[in-house]
C-alpha positions in Angstrom: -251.5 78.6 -112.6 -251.9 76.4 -109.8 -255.2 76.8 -109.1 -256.0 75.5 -112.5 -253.1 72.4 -112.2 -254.6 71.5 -108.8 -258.4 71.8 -110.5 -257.7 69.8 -113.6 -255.7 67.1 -111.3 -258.8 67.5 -109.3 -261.2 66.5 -112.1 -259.2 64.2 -113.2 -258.9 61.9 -109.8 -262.5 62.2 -109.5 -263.5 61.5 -112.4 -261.1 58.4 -112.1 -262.2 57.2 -108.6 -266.0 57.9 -109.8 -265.2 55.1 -112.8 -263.5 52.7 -110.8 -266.1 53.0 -107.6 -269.0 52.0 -110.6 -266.5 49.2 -112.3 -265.5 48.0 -109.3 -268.9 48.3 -107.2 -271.6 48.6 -110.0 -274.9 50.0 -108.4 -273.6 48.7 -105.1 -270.7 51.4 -104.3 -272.9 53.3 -101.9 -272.6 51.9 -98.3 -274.2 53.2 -94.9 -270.9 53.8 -92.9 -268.4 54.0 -95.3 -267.4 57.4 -96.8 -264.7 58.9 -99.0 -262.2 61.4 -98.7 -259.9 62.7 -102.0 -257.4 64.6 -101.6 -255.0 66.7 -103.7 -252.3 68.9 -102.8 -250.3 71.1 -105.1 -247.7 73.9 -103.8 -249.6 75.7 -101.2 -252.9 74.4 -101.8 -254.6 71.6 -100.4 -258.0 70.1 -102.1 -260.0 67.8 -99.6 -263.5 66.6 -100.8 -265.7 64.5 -98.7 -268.6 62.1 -99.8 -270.6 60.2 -97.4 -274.0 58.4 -97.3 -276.6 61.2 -96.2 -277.6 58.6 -93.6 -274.5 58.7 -91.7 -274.2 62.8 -92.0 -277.4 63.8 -91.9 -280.0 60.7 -90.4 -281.7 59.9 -93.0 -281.4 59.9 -96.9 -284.9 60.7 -98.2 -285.7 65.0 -98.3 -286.2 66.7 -95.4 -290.6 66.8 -94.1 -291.2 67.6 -90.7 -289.8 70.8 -89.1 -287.5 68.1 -87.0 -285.8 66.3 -90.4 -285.2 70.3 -91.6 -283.2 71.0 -88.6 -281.4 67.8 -88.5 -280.5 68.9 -91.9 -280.2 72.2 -91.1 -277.7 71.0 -88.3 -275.6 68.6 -90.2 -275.2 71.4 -93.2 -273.7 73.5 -90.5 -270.9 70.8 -89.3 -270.4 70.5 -92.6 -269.0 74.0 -93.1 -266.9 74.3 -90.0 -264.3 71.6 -91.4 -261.8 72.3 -88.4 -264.0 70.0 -86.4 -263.8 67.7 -89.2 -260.3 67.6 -89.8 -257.0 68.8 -88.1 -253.3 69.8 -89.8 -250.0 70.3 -88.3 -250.2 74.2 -87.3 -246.8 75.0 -88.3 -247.7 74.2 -92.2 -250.7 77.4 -91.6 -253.2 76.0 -93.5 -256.2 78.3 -93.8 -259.5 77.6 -95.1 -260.4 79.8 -98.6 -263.0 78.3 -100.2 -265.8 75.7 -99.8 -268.5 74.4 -101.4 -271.3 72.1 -100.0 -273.5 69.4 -102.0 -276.5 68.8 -100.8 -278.0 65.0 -100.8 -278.6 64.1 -104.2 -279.4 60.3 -104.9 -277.0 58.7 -106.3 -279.3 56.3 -108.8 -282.0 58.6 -111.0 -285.0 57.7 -113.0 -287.8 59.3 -113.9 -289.7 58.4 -111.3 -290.3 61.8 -110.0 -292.9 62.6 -112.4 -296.4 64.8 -111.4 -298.9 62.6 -109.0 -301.5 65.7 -109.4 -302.6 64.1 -113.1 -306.0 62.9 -113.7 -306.0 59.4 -113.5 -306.3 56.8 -110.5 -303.6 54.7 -109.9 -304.2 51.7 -106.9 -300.5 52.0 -105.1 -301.7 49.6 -102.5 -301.8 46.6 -105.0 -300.4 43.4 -103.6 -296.5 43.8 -104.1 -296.6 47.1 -105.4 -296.2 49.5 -102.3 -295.2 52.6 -104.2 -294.0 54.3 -101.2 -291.2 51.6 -100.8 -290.7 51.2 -104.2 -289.8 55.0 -103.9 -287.2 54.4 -101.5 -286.0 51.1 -102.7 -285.7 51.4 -105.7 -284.9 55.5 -105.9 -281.2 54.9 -104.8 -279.4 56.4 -102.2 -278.3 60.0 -101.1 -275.1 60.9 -100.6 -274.0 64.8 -99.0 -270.4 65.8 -99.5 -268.4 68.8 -99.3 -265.0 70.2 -101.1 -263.0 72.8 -98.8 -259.5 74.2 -100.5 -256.9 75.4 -98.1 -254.0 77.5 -98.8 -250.7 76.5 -96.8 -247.9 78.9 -95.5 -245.7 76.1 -95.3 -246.8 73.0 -97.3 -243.6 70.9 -96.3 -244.8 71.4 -93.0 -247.7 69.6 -94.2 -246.8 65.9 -93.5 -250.7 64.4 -93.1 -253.9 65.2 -91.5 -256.2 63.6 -88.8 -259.6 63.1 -89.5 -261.6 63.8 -86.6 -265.3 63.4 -87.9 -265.8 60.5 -86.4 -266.8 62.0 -83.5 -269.2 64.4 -85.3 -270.7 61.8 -87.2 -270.7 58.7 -85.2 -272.2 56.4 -87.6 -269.9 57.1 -90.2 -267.2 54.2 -89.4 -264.6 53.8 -92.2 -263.0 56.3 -94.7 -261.7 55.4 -97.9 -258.8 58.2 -98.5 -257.5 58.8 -102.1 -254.7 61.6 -102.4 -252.7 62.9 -105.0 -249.1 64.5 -103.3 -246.5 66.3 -104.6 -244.3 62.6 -104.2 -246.9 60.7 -106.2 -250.7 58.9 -105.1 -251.3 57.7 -101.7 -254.9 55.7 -100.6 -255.8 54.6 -97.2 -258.7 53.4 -95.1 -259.7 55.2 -92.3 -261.4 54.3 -89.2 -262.2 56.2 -85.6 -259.4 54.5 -83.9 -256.9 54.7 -86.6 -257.8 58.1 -87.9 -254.4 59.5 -88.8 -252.9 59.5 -92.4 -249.3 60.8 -93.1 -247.4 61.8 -96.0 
């Protein structure tokens, strides 16, 4: 049963943040440098899900080419699934990892731009002002990787905060907005790589 509290609660917060972020940002919400953390915890279990630009997790936001992009990918997709470098809990509460689930880059801004070049007619994409290449990236919007891990806590009194240490992992990454939902009500924060601590 509270699996399904701390999913629906879940849902719920992101489905709020999501609309506020687009009220409150409009097409502008996504931000090199600036990620997002939500974070729920209900009895013994513990909900964290990041979002962050695929340029500050991974190097770049457009799909991996060259053998060199893959692995970058490759490479950031695996720091991404060892979330104890990522974030740290007071050891007495015996948090353990039991689930996670990783999203790959996805743009955040679609159109139906990604339709079949392999037709049969010509179209000039070196006209003055119309480099479709940069319009492609432009105007494509940006990619964003993220990552849910669900912990289940021994002691969840014990459990009085967390430190975020991915700062170090991803360097470029350089603020946090935290969201949470606690068993004494909502709590929010901004995070940064010298302040990087948020109790409870």
């Amino acid at each position: 049963m509270k699996a399904v509290t701390l999913l629906l609660a879940a849902a719920a917060f992101g489905v709020q943040a999501n609309h506020d972020e687009h009220e409150s940002h409009g097409h502008g919400a996504h931000e090199h440098g600036h990620g997002h953390l939500n974070l729920v915890l209900d009895g013994n279990q513990l909900m964290l899900e990041l979002q962050a630009p695929a340029a500050d997790l991974v190097g770049f936001e457009h799909a991996a080419k060259s053998d060199e992009e893959k692995a970058q990918y490759a490479k950031a997709m695996a720091q991404l699934k060892q979330p104890d470098a990522l974030f740290r809990f007071d050891p007495s509460a015996g948090c353990k990892l039991t689930q996670q689930e990783l999203n790959a880059a996805k743009e955040e801004h679609d159109h139906d731009h990604d339709h079949d070049h392999n037709h049969n007619h010509n179209h000039n994409h070196k006209k003055a002002g119309s480099n479709h290449d940069d319009h492609h990236h432009d105007d494509a919007g940006h990619a964003d990787v993220g990552a849910m891990y669900t912990y289940t806590c021994e002691a969840p009194t014990k459990l009085t905060g967390l430190e975020v240490t991915l700062f170090s992992v991803y360097p470029s990454l350089e603020k946090l907005s935290v969201q949470g939902i606690l068993p004494t009500g909502q709590t929010a924060a901004e995070l940064t790589p010298s302040a990087n601590k948020l109790s409870w």
